[in-house]
N, C-alpha and C positions, 0 to 999 in steps of 0.2 A: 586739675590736670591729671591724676592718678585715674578717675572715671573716664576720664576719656579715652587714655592709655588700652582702659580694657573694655570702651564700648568698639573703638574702632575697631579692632581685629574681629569682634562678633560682625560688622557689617559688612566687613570682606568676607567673611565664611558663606555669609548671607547672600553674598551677591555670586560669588561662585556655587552655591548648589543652584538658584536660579538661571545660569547662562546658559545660553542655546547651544545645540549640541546636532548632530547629525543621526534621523533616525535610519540606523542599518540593520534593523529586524521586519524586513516588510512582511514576512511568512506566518506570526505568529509565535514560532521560536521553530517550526516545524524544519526550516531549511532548504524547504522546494513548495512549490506551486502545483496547481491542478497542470497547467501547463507542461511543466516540467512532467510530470507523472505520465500526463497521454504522450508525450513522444514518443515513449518505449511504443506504440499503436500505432506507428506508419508507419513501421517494418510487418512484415509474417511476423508472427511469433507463436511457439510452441506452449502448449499448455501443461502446465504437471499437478497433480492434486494428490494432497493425503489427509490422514481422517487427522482429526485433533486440529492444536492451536499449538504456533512458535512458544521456547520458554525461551530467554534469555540465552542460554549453551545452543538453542538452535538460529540464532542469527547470524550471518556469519559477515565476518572481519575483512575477507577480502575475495579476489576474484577466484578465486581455488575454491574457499570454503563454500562458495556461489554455488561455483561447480557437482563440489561432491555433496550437493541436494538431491541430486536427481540422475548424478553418477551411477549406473547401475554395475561399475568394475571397481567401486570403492570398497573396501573390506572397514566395516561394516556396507553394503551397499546405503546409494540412501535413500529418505522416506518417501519422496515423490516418486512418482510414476506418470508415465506420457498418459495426457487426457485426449490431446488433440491438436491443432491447429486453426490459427486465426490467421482471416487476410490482412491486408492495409487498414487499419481506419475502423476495425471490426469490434476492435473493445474501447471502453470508456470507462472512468473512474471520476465520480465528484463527491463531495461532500458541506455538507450544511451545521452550522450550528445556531440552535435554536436558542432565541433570545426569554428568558423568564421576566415581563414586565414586573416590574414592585415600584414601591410608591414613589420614587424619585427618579424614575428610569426604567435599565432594563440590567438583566444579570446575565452572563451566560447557562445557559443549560445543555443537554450532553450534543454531541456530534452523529448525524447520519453521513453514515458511506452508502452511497449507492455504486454500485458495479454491475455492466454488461457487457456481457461475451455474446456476440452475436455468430450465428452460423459457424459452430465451430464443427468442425469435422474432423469427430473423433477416432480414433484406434478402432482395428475391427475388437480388438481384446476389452475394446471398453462400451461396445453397444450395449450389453446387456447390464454393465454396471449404472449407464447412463438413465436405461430407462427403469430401475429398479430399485429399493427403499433402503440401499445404501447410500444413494447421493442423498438424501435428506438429513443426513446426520451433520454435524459440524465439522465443518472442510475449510482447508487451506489448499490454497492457488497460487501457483508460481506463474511468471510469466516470464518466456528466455526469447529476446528477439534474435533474431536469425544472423546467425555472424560478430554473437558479442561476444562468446566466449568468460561467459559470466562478471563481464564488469558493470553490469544493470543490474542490481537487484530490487525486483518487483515482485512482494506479494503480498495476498490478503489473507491475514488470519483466524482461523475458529468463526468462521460463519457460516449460514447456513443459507440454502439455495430457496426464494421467496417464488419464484414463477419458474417452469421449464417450459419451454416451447414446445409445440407440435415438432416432436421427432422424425425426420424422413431417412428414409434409405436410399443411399444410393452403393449400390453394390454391397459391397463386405464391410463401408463404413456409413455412419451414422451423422445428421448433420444437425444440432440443437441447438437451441440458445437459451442461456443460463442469464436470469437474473436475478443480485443481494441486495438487501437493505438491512442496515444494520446498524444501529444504533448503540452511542458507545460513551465511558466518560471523556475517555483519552483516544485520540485519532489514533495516535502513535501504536497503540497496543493490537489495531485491527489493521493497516494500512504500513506494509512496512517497504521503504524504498531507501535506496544507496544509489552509488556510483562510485569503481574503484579504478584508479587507473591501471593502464597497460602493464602489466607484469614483465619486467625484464628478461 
């Protein structure tokens, strides 16, 4: 009677870690979708770029700290600067992870971001950055669709530009298209997107 006492509670234990449950992480742990990411792309949206990669103190918390990115009446002002403009539908963001077969399966292995800006039409201040051995270096891209008022935050971090397109002129501005590939361990550390709501 005593064994039984203490088998039965081991088989209740046993039968609740087994019970079905509701999966509510469809994203990975990420918390958005490719989906979700291109939305910000069927609005215009403004381009801003600066040299380096986000740390930690440069992500910002809410729709203000969005802002003073690329605030240029912020004291300190901030690191971005206008690159350019995209139409509707003009940039895209996906990403892949590559599977490592072994002997019973497959493992994951690291994440490629791909990212294109097509036709964008940059600042006259930045024709000659665009087509010159500055952009080659390791760049971050903000992306500000039109009318958000920083409660989207979109951008890619410390990577570097894989193709530039045939650059045309048209007048004082310049019209190029910029494509990344970028291979990563952590999505999260190259791909960095929010959503904050309306500030009171």
């Amino acid at each position: 009677m005593d064994l039984m006492i203490l088998i039965l509670p081991l088989f209740a234990v046993l039968a609740s870690a087994c019970a079905l449950s509701q999966v509510t992480d469809l994203n990975s742990g990420l918390g958005y979708t490719m989906a979700d990411v291109n939305k910000v792309f069927r609005k215009k949206c403004r381009v801003y770029v600066a040299k380096g990669s986000f740390t930690d103190e440069d992500i910002p918390e809410n729709a203000m700290e969005v802002l003073g990115l690329y605030d240029p009446e912020d004291t300190p002002p901030g690191s971005f600067i206008p690159l350019g403009r995209l139409n509707e539908e003009m940039g895209k963001i996906s990403w892949e992870q590559e599977k490592i077969p072994i002997d019973f399966g497959t493992i994951p292995g690291k994440t490629t971001i791909t990212a294109e800006m097509k036709s964008i039409m940059c600042t006259p201040e930045m024709v000659d950055w665009v087509d010159g051995a500055t952009a080659k270096g390791e760049l971050s891209f903000l992306f500000v669709p039109d009318g958000d008022e920083g409660k989207t935050f979109l951008a890619i971090s410390g990577v570097n530009i894989v193709t530039k397109g045939e650059m045309s002129l048209k007048g004082d501005l310049a019209v190029v298209t910029f494509e990344i590939e970028e291979k990563t361990d952590y999505l999260t550390t190259k791909l960095l997107f929010d959503q904050f709501e309306e500030e009171s």
